[in-house]
Backbone as numpy.savetxt, mean C-alpha at the origin, in Angstrom:
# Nx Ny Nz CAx CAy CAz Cx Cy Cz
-12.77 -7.49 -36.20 -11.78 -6.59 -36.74 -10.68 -6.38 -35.70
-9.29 -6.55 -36.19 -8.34 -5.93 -35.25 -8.30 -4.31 -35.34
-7.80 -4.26 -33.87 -7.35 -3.03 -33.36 -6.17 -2.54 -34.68
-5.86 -0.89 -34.96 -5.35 -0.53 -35.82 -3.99 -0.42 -35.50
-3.81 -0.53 -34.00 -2.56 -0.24 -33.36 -2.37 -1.04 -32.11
-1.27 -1.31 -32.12 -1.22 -2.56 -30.76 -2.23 -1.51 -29.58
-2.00 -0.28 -29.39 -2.32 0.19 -28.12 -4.02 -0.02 -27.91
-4.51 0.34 -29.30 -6.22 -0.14 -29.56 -6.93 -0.93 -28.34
-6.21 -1.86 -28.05 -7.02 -2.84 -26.89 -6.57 -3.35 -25.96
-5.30 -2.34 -25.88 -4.73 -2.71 -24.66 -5.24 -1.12 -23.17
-5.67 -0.07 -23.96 -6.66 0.92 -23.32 -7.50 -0.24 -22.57
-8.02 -0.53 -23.28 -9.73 -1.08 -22.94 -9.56 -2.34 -21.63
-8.31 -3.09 -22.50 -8.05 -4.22 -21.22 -7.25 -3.49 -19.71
-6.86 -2.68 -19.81 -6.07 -1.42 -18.57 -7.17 -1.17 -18.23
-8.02 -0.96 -18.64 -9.71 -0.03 -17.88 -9.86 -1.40 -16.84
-10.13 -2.57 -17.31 -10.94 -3.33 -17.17 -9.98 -4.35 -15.87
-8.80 -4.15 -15.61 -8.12 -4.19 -14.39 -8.00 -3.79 -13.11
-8.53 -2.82 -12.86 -8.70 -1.96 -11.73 -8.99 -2.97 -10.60
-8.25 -2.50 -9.84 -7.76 -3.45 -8.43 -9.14 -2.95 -7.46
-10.45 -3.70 -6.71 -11.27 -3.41 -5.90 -10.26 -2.56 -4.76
-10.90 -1.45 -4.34 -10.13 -0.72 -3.27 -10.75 -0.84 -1.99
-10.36 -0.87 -0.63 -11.49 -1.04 0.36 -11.48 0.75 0.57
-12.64 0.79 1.53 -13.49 2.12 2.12 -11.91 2.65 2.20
-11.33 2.51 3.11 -10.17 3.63 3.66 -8.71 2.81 3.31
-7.49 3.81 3.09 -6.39 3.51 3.26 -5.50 2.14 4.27
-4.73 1.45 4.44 -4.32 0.98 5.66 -3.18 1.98 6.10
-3.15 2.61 7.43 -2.90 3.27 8.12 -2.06 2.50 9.83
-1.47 3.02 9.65 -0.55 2.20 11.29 0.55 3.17 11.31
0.49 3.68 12.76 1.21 4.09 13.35 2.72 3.45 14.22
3.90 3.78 13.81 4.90 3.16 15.01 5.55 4.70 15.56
5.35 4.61 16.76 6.13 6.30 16.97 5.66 6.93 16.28
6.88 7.51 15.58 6.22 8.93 14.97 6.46 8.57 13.50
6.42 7.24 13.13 6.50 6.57 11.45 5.13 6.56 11.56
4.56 6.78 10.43 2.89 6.51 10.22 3.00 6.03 8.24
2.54 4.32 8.60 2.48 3.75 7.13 0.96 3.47 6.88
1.21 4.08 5.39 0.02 3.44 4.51 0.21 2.96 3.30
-0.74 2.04 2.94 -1.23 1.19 2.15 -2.50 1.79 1.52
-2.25 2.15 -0.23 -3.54 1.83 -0.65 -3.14 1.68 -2.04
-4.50 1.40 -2.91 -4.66 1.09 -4.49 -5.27 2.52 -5.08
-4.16 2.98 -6.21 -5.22 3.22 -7.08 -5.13 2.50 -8.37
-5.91 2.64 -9.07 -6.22 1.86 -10.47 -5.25 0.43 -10.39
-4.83 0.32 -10.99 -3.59 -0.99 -11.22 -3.03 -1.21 -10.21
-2.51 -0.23 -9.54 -1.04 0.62 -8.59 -1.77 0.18 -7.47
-0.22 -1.25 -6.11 -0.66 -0.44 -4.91 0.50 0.68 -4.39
0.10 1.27 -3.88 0.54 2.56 -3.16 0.67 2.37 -1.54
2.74 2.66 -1.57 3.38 2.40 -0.14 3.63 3.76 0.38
3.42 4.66 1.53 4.10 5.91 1.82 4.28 5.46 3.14
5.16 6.06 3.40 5.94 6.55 4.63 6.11 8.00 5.36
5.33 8.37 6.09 5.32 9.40 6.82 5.98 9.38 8.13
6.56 10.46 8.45 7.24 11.08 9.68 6.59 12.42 10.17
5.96 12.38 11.60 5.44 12.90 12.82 6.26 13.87 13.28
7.15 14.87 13.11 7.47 16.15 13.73 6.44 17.01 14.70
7.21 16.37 16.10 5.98 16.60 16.99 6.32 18.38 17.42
7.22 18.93 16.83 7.64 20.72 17.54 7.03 21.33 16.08
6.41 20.71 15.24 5.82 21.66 14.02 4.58 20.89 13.94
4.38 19.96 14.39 2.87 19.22 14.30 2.40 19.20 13.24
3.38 18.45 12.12 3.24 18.22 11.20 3.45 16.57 10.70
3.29 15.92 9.57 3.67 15.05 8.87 4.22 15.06 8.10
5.95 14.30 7.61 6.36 14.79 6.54 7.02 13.52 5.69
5.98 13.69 4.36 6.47 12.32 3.79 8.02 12.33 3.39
8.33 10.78 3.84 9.54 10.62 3.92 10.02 9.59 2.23
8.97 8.85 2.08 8.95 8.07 0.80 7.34 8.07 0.24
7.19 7.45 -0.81 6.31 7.14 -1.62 6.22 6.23 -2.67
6.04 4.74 -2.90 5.78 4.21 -4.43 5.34 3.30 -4.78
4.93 2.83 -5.93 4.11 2.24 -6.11 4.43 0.98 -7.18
3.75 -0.21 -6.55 4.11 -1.51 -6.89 2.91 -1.77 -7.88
3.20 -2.99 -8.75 2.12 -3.36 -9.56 1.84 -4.91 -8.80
2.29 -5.32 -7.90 2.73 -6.41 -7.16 1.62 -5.93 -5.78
0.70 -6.84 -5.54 0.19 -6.79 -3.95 1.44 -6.83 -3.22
1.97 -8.30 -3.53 3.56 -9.19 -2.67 4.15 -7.83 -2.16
5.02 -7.07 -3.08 5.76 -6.13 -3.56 5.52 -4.97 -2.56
4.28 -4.87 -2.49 4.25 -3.41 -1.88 4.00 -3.75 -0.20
3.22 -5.10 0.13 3.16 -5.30 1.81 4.81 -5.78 1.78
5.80 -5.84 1.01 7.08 -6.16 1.54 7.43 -5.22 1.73
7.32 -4.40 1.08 7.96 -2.40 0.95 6.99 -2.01 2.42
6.48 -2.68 2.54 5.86 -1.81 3.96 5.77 -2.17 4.95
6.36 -3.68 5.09 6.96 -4.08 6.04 8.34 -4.17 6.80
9.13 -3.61 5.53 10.46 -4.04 5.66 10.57 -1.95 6.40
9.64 -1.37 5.94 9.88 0.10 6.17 9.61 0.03 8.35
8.75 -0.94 8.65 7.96 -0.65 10.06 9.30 -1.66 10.24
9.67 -2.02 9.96 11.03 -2.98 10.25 12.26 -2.72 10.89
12.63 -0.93 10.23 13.11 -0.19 11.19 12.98 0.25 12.54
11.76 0.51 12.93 11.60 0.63 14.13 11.46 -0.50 15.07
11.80 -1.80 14.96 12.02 -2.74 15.57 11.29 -3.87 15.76
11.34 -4.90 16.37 11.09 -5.91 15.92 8.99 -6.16 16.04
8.98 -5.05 17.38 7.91 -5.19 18.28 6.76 -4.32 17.16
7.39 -2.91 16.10 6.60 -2.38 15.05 6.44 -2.79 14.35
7.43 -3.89 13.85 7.06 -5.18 12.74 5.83 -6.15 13.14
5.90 -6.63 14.35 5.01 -7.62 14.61 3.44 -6.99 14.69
3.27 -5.58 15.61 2.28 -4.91 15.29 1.75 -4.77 14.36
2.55 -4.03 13.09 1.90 -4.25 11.82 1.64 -4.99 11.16
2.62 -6.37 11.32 1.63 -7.33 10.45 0.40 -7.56 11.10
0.39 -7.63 12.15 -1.63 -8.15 13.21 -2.29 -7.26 12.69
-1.69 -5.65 12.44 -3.09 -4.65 11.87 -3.41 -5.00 10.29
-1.89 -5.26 9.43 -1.71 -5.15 8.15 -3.13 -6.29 8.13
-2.76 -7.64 8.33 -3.59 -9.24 8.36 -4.82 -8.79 8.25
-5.00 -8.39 9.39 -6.87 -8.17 9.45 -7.20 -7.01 8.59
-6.15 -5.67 7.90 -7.10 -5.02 7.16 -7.14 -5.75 5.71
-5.87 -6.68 5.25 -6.37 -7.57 3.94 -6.89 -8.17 4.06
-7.19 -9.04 5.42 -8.42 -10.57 5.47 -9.77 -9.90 5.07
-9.80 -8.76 5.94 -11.35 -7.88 5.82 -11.46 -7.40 3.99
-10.68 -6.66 3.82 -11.04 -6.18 2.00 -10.26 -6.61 1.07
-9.51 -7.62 1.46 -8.72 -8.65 -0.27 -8.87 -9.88 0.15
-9.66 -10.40 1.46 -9.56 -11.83 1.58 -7.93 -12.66 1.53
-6.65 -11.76 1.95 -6.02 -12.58 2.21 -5.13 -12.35 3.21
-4.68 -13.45 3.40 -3.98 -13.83 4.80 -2.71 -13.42 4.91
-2.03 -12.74 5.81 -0.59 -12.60 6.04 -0.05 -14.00 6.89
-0.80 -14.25 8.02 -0.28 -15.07 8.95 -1.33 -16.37 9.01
C-alpha cells in the first residue's frame, strides 16, 4: 500500500538517516577562537566561539549547520583560517585524526 501523503515515508526514511556521532564533539582551540564540530541527526554542526579572557567567558560568535560532511569541515576550516596560516595547519592534524578515528576519513 502507498503512503496517503508524500510525507508518509519520507518520516520513516529521515529516522532511518541519522549520521553515527562519535563519543565527544571536535573541539580545537586557536587563541582565544575555540571550534567545534559535531552531528546531530542529519545535521553537521559548525560553531565558533570566542574566549573573553577579563569576563572568563565564551561567546559564540557563529553557529550552522550543513547537511554536507564536505560543507561543514570547509566552514570550519576556512573559520581557523583567520587566525593564520599556522591555526589552519594545526587544525587540520587535530580535525584528520578526530575523523580518521570516528568517520574513517581522511583529510590529508
Amino acid at each position: 500500500m502507498l503512503p496517503s501523503s508524500p510525507n508518509d515515508g519520507r518520516v520513516e526514511l529521515d529516522r532511518a538517516l541519522h549520521i553515527k556521532t562519535a563519543p565527544q564533539p571536535f573541539a580545537w582551540q586557536n587563541g582565544s577562537q575555540l571550534l567545534l564540530l559535531d552531528v546531530e541527526a542529519t545535521q553537521w554542526l559548525v560553531a565558533e566561539l570566542i574566549f573573553d579572557a577579563d569576563g572568563c567567558i565564551y561567546t559564540e560568535v557563529r553557529r550552522a549547520a550543513y547537511d554536507s560532511q564536505r560543507e561543514a569541515i570547509g566552514a570550519l576550516l576556512s573559520r581557523a583560517l583567520m587566525y593564520g596560516d599556522d591555526a589552519l595547519i594545526d587544525t587540520v592534524e587535530q580535525l584528520n585524526g578526530y575523523m580518521t578515528a570516528h568517520y574513517q576519513v581522511s583529510l590529508i
